[in-house]
C-alpha positions as protocol buffer text, in pm:
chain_id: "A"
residue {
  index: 1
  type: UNK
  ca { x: 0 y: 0 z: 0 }
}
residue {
  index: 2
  type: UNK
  ca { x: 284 y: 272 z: 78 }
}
residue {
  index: 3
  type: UNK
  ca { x: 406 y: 187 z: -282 }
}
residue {
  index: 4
  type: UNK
  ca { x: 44 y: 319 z: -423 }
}
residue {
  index: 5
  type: UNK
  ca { x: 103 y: 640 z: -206 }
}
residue {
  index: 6
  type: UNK
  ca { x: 437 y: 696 z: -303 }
}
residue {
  index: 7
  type: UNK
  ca { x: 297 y: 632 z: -692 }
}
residue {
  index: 8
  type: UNK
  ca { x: -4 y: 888 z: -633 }
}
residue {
  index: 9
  type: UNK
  ca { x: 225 y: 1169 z: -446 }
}
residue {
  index: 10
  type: UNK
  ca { x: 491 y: 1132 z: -723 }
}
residue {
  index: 11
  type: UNK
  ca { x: 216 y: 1173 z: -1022 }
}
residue {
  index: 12
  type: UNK
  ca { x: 14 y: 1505 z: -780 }
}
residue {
  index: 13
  type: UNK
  ca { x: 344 y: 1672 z: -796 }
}
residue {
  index: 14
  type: UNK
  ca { x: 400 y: 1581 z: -1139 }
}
residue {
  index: 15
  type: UNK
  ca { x: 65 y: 1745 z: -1248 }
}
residue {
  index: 16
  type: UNK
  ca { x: 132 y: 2034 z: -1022 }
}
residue {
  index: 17
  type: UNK
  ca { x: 476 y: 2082 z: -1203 }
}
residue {
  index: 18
  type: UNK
  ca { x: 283 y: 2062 z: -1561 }
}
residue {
  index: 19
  type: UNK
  ca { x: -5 y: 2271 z: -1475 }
}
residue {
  index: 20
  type: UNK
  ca { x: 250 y: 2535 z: -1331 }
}
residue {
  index: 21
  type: UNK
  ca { x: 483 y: 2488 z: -1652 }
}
residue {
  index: 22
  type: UNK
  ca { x: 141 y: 2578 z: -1880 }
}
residue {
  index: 23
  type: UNK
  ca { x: 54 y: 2873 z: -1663 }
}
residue {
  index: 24
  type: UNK
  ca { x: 416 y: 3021 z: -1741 }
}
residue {
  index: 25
  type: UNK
  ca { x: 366 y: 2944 z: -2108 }
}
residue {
  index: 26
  type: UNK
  ca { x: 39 y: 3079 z: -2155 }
}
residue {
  index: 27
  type: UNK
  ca { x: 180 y: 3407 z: -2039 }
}
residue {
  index: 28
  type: UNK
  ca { x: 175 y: 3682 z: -2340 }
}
residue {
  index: 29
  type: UNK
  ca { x: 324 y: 4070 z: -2389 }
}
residue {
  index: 30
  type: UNK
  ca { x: 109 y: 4319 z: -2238 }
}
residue {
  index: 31
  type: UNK
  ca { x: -73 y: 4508 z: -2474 }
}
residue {
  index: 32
  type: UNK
  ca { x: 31 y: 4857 z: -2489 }
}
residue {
  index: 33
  type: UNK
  ca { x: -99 y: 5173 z: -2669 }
}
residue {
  index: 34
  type: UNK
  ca { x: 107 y: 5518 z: -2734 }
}
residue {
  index: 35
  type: UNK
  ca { x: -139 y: 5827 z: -2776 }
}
residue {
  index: 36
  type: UNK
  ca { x: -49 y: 6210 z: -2774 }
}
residue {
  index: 37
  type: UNK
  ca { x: -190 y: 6492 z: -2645 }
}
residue {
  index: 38
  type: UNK
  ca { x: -134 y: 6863 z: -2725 }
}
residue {
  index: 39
  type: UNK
  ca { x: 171 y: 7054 z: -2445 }
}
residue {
  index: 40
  type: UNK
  ca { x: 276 y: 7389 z: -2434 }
}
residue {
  index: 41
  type: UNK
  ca { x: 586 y: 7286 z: -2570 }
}
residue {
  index: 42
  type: UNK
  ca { x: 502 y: 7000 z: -2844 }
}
residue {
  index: 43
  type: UNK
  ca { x: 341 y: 6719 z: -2827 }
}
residue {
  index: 44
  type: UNK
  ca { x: 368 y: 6509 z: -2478 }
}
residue {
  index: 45
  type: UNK
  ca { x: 296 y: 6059 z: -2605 }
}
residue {
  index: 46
  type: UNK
  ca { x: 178 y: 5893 z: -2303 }
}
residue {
  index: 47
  type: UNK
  ca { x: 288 y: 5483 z: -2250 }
}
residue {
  index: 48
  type: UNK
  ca { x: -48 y: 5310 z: -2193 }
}
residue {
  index: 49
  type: UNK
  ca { x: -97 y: 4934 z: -2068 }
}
residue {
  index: 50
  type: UNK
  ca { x: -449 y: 4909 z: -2098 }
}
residue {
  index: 51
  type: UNK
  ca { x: -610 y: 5192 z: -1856 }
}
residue {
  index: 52
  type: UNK
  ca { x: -304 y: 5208 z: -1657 }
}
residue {
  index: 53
  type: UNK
  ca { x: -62 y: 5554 z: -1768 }
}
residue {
  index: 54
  type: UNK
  ca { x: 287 y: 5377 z: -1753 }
}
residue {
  index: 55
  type: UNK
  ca { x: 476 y: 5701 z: -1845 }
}
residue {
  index: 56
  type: UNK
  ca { x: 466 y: 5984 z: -2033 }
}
residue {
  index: 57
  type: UNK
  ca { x: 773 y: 6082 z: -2314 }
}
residue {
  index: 58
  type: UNK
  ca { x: 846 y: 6388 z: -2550 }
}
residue {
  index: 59
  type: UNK
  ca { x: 1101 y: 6625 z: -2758 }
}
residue {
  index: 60
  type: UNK
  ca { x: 1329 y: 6828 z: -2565 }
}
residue {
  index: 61
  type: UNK
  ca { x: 1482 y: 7151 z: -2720 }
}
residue {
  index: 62
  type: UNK
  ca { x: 1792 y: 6943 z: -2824 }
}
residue {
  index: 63
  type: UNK
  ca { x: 1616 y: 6712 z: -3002 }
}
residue {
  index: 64
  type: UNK
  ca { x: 1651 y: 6454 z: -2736 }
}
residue {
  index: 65
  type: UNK
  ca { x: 1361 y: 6252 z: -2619 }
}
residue {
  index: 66
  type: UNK
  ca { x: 1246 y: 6261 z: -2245 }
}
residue {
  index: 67
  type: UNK
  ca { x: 1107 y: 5936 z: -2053 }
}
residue {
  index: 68
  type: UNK
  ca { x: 894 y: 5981 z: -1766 }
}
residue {
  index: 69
  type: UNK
  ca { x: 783 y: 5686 z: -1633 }
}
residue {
  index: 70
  type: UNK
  ca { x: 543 y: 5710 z: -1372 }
}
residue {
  index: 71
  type: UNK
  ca { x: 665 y: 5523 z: -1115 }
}
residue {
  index: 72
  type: UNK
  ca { x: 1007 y: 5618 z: -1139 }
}
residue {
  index: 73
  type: UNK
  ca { x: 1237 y: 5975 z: -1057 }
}
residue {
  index: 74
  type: UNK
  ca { x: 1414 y: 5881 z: -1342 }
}
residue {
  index: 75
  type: UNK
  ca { x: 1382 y: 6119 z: -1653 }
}
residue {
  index: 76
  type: UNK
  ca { x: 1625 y: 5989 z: -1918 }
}
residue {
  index: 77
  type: UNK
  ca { x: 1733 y: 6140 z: -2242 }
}
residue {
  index: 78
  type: UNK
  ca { x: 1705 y: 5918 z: -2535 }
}
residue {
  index: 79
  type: UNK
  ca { x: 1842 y: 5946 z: -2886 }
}
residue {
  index: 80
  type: UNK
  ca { x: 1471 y: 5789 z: -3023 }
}
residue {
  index: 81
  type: UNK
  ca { x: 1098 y: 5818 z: -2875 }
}
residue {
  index: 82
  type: UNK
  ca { x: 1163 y: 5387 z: -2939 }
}
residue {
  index: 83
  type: UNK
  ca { x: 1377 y: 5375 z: -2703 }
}
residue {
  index: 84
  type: UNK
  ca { x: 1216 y: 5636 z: -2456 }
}
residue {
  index: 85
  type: UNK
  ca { x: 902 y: 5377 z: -2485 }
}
residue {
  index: 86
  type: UNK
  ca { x: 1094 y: 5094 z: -2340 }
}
residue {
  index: 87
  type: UNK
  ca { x: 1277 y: 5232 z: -2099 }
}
residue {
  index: 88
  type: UNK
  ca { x: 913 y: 5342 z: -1931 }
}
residue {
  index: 89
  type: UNK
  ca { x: 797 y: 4989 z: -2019 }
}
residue {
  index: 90
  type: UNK
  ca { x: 1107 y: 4823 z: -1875 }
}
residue {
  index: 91
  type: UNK
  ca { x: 1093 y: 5042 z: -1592 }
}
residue {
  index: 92
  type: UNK
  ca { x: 730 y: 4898 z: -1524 }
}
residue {
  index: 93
  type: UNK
  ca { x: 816 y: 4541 z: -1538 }
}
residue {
  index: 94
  type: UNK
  ca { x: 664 y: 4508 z: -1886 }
}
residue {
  index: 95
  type: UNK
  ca { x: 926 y: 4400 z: -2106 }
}
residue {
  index: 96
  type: UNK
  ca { x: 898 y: 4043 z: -2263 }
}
residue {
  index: 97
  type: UNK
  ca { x: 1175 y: 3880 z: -2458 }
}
residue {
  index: 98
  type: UNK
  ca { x: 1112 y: 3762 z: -2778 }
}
residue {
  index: 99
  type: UNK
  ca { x: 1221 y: 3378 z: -2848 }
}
residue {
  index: 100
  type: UNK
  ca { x: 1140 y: 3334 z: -3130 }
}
């Protein structure tokens, strides 16, 4: 009988480990939207993940471009408004690697 208990704890964990396995697979890139709105200075694009404002970027004077990400004192300077975009989204915990 302990050999049928050792059998049926062995295959639990076993699902356990394949469920958890799916669960990490299933997992997809956030979807996130850039919109613009009208600034004193230019336009100000704000970094979107579905209602939630992730950051805001725009144009400095020296055609630089200026992340803001919310949660974060950090205001870079970037050479493109790409790469303004994902520092605020890797700054939010929002990046996912592409393995493909």
């Amino acid at each position: 009988m302990i050999v049928q208990e050792e059998f049926d704890n062995q295959t639990s964990a076993q699902l356990g480990f394949e469920e958890y396995i799916e669960q990490l697979t299933d997992q997809v890139a956030p979807e996130i939207e850039i919109d613009s709105v009208p600034d004193d200075l230019g336009e100000l694009y704000r970094v979107w993940n579905s209602y939630h404002l992730l950051g805001t970027f725009y144009q400095n004077v020296e055609g630089k471009w200026v992340a803001q990400p919310c949660n974060s004192d950090d205001r870079p300077c970037c050479d493109t408004p790409e790469l303004a975009q994902l520092f605020i989204i890797a700054v939010n915990g929002l990046l996912v690697a592409d393995v493909a």
